[in-house]
C-alpha positions as a Markdown table, in Angstrom:
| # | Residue | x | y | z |
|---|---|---|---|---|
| 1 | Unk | 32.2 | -13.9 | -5.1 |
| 2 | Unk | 30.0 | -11.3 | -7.2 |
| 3 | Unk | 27.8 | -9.0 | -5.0 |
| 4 | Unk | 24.8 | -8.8 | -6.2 |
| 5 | Unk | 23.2 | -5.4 | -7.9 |
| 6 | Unk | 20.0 | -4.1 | -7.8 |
| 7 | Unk | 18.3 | -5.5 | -10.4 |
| 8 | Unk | 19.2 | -8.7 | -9.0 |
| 9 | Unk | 17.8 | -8.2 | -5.4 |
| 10 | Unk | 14.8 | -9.9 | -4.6 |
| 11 | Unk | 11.4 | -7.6 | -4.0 |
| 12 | Unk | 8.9 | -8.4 | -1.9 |
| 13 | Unk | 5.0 | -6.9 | -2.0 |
| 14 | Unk | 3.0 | -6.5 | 1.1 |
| 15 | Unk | -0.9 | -6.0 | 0.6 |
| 16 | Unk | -2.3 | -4.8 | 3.9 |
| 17 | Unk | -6.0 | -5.8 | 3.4 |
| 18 | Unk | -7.0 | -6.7 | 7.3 |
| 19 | Unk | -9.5 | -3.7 | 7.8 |
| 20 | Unk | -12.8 | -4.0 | 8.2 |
| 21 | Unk | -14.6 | -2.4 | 5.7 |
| 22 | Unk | -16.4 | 0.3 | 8.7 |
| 23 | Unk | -18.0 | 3.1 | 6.5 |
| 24 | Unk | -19.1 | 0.3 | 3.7 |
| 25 | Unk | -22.4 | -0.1 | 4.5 |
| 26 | Unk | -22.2 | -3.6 | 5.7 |
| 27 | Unk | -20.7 | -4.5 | 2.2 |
| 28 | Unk | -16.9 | -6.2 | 2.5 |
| 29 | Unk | -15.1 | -4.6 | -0.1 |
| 30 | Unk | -12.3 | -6.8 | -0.7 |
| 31 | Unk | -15.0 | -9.4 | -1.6 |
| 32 | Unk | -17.1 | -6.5 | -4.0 |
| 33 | Unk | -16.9 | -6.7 | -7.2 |
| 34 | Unk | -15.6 | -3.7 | -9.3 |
| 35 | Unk | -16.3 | -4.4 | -13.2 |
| 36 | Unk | -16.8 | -8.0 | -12.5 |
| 37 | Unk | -13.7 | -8.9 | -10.4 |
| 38 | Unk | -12.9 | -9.0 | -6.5 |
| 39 | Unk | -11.5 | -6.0 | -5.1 |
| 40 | Unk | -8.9 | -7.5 | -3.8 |
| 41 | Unk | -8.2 | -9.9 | -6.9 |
| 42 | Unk | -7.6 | -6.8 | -8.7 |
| 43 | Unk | -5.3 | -5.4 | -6.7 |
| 44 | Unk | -3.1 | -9.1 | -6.4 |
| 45 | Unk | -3.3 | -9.4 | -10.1 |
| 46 | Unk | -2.0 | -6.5 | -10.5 |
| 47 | Unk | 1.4 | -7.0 | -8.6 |
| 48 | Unk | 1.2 | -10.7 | -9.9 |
| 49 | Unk | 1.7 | -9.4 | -13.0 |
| 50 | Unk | 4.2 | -6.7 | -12.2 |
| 51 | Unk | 8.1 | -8.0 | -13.3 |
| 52 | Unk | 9.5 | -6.7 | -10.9 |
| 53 | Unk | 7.9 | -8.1 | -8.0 |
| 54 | Unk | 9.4 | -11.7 | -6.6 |
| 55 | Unk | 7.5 | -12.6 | -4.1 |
| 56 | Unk | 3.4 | -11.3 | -2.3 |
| 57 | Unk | 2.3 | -11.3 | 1.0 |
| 58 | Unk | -1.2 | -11.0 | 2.0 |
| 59 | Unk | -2.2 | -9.6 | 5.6 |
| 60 | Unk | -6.0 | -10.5 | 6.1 |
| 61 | Unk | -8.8 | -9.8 | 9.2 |
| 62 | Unk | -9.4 | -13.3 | 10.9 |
| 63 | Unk | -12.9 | -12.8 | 9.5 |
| 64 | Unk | -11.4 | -12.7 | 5.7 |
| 65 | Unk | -7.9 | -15.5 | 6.1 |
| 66 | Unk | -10.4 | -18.5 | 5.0 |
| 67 | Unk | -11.9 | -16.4 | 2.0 |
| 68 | Unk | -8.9 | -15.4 | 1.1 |
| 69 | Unk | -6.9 | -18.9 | 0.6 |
| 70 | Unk | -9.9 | -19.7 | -0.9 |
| 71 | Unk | -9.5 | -17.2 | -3.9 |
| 72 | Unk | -5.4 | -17.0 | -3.6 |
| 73 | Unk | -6.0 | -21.0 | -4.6 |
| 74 | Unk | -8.8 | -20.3 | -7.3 |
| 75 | Unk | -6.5 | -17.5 | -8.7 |
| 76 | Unk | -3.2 | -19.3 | -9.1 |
| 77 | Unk | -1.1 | -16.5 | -8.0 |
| 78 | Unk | 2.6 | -17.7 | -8.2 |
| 79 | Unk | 4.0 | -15.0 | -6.0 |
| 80 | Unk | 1.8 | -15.5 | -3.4 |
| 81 | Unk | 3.7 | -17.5 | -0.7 |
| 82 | Unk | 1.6 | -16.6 | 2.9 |
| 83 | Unk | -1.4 | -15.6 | 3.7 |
| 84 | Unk | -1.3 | -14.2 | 7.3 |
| 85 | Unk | -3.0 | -12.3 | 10.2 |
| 86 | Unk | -3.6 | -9.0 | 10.8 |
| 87 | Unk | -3.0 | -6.9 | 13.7 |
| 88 | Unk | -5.1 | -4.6 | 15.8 |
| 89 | Unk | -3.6 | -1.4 | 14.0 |
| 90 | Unk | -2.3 | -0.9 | 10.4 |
| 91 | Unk | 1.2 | -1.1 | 11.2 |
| 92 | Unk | 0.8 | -3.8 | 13.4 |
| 93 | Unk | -0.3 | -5.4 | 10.1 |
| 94 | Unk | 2.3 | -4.7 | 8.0 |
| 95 | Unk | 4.8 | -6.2 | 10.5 |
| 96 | Unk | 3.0 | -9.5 | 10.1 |
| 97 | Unk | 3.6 | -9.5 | 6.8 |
| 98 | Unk | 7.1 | -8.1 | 7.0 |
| 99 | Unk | 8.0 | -11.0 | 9.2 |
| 100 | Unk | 6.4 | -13.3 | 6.4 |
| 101 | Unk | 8.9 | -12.3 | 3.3 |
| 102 | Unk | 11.7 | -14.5 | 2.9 |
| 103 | Unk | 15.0 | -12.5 | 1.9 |
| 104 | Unk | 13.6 | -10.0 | 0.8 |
| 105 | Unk | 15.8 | -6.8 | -0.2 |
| 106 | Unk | 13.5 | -4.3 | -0.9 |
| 107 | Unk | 9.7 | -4.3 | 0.0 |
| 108 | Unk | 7.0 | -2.7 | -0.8 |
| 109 | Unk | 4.3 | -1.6 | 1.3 |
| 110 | Unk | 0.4 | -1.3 | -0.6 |
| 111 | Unk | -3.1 | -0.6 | 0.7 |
| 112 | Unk | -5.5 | -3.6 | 0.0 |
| 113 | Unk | -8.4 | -1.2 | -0.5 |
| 114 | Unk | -6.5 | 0.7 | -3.4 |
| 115 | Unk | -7.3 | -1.5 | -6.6 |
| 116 | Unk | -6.8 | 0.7 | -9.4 |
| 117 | Unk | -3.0 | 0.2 | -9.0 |
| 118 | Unk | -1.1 | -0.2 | -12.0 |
| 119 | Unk | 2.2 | -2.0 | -13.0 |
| 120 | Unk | 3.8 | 1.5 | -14.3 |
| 121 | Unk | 3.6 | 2.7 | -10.2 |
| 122 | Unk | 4.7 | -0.5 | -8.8 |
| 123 | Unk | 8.1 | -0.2 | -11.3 |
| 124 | Unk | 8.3 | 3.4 | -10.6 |
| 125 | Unk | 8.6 | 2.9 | -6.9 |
| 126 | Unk | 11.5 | 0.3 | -7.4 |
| 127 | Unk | 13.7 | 2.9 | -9.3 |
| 128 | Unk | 13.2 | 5.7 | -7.4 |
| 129 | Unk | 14.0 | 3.6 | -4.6 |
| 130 | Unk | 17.1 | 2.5 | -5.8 |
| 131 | Unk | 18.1 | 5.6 | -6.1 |
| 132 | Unk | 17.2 | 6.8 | -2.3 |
| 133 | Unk | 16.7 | 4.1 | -0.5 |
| 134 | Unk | 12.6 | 4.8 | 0.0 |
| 135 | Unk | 10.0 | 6.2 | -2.5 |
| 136 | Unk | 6.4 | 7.0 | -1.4 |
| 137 | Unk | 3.5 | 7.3 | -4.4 |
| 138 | Unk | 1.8 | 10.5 | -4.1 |
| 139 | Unk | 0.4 | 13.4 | -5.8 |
| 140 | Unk | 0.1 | 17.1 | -5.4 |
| 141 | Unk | -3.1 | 18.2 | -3.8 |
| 142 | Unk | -5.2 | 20.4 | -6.0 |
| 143 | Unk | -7.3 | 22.3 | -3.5 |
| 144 | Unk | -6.5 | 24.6 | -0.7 |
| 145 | Unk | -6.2 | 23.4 | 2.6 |
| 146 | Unk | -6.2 | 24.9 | 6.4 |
| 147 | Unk | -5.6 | 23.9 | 9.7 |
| 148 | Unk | -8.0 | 25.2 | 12.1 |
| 149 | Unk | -8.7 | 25.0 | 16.3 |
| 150 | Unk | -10.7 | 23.3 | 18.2 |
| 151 | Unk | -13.4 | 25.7 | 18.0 |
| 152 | Unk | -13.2 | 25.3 | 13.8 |
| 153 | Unk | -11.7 | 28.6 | 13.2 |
| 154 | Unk | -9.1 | 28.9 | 10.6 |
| 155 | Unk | -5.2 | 28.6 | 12.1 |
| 156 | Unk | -2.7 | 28.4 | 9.4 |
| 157 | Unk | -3.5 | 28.2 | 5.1 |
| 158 | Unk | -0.2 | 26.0 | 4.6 |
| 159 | Unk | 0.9 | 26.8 | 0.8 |
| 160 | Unk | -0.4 | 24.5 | -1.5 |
| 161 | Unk | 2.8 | 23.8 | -3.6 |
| 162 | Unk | 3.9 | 21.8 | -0.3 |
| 163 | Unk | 1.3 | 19.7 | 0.1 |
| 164 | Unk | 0.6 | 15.8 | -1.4 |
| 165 | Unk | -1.2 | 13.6 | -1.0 |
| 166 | Unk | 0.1 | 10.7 | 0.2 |
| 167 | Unk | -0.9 | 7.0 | -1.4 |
| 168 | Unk | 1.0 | 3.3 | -1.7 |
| 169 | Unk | 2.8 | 1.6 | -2.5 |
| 170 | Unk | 5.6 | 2.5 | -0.2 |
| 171 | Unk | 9.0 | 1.0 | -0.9 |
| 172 | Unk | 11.8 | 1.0 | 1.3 |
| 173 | Unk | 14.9 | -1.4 | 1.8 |
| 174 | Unk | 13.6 | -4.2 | 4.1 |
| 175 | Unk | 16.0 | -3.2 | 6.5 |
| 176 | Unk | 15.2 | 0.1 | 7.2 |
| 177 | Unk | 11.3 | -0.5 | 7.2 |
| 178 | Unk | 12.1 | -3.3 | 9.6 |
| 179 | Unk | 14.0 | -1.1 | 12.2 |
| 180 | Unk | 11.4 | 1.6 | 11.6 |
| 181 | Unk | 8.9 | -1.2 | 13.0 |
| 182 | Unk | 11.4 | -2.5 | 16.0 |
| 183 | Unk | 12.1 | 1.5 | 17.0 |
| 184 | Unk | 9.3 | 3.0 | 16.6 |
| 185 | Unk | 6.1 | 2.3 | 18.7 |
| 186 | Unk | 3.4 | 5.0 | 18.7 |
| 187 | Unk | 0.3 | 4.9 | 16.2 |
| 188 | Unk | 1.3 | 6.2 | 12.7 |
| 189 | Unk | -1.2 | 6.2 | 9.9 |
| 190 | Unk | 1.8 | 4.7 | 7.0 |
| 191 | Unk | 5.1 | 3.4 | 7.4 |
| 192 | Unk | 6.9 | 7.0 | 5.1 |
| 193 | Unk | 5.7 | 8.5 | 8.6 |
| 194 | Unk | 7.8 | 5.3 | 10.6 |
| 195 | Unk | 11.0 | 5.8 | 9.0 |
| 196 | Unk | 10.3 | 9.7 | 8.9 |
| 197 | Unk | 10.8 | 9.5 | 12.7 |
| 198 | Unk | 13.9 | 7.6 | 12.4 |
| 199 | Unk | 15.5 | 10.6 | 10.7 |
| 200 | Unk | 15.9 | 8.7 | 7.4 |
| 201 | Unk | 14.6 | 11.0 | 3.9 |
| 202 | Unk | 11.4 | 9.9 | 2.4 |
| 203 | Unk | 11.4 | 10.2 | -1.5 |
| 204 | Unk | 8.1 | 11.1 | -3.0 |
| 205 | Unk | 7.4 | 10.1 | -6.3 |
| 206 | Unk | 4.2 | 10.9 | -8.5 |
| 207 | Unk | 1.4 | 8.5 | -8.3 |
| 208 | Unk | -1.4 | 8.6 | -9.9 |
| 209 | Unk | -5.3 | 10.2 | -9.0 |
| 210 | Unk | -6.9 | 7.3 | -10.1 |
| 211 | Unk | -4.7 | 5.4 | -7.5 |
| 212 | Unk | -7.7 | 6.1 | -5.4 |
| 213 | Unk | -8.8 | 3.8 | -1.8 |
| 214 | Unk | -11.8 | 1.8 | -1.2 |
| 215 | Unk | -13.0 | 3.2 | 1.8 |
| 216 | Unk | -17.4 | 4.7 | 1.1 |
| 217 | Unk | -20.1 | 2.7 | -1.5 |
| 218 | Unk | -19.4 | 6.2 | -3.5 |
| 219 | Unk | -15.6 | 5.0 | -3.8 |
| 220 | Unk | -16.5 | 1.4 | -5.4 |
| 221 | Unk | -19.2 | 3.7 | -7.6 |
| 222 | Unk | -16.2 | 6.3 | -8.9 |
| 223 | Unk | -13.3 | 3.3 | -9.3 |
| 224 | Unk | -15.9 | 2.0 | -11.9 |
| 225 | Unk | -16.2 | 5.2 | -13.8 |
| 226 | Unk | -12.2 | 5.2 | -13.9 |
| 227 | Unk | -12.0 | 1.2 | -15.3 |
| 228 | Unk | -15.0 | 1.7 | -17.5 |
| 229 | Unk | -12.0 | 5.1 | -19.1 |
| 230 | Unk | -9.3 | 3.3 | -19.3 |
């Protein structure tokens, strides 16, 4: 029998869109429209349209599962195979949608609230994880940054060379992300930070600053300005 290679894997996508929208101003922003299209039809159309990508899982807030059928049917999107519900903390979300993909190889691992993702990252990510197993989007800060105490005086300047910021997608063999999820139990704020703990090498690769997340009404305002550029 002929193993299969790489390129012939299958890759799964999942889009972790179950917040709830808190510093919005009462506006749900996967439903807002940025240049005339749903937040979060952008971000599906996106990966829809991305080569690479086999198969797309959805993680919604109960408030938001209906909606979203409701657009995944008015969209068409092939890929899309569930819809599913969240958890009460990010990575409890992602493990829904993890236990959604259906032999799956490789996953990856994107913010719902980041809609300016392009097709050039998503491939990206595969290749450099191919090469190492994980690759994590990301790109080097630009200003100086210090950690301070309690009190807000200054601690430490950590040199700025070092330092990126970190952005999805994430992509990671499905078996490693899924024993980062069955090891590893305390709050983490992405799942590079999950298999991080598990002593496993996180690849960084460079993203992009437009790769920006939907998280203030200034947010929505700026990702215009960028769509408007392109």
């Amino acid at each position: 029998m002929t193993s299969l290679t790489d390129k012939d894997r299958k890759v799964g996508a999942v889009i972790v869109a179950a917040g709830r929208s808190e510093r919005m101003g009462g506006i749900d922003k996967l439903f807002a429209q940025i240049n005339g299209k749903p937040l979060l039809a952008r971000v599906v159309d996106t990966f829809q349209e991305c080569n690479v990508v086999d198969e797309i899982v959805i993680v919604l807030g109960k408030e938001n599962l209906e909606r979203g059928q409701k657009m995944a049917d008015e969209q068409g999107w092939s890929k899309v195979t569930s819809l599913c519900l969240g958890g009460a903390r990010r990575q409890d979300s992602v493990r829904e949608g993890l236990n959604m993909l259906k032999d799956c190889y490789w996953v990856m691992i994107h913010d719902g609230a980041r809609p300016l993702i392009t097709v050039d990252i998503i491939e990206k990510g595969l290749t450099e994880a191919r090469e190492n197993g994980t690759a994590v989007a990301a790109v080097p800060v630009k200003d100086t940054f210090k950690t301070a105490s309690p009190g807000g005086f200054v601690h430490t300047t950590p040199l700025r060379d070092t330092l990126w910021a970190i952005q999805t997608p994430q992509v990671f063999r499905f078996s490693l992300i899924q024993q980062a999820h069955d090891e590893i139990h305390e709050d983490v704020t992405d799942d590079a930070t999950m298999v991080e703990k598990l002593g496993h090498d996180v690849k960084l690769y460079m993203g992009s600053y437009e790769n920006i997340k939907i998280t203030t009404p200034e947010d929505m305002a700026f990702a215009e300005i960028i769509l408007r550029n392109r």
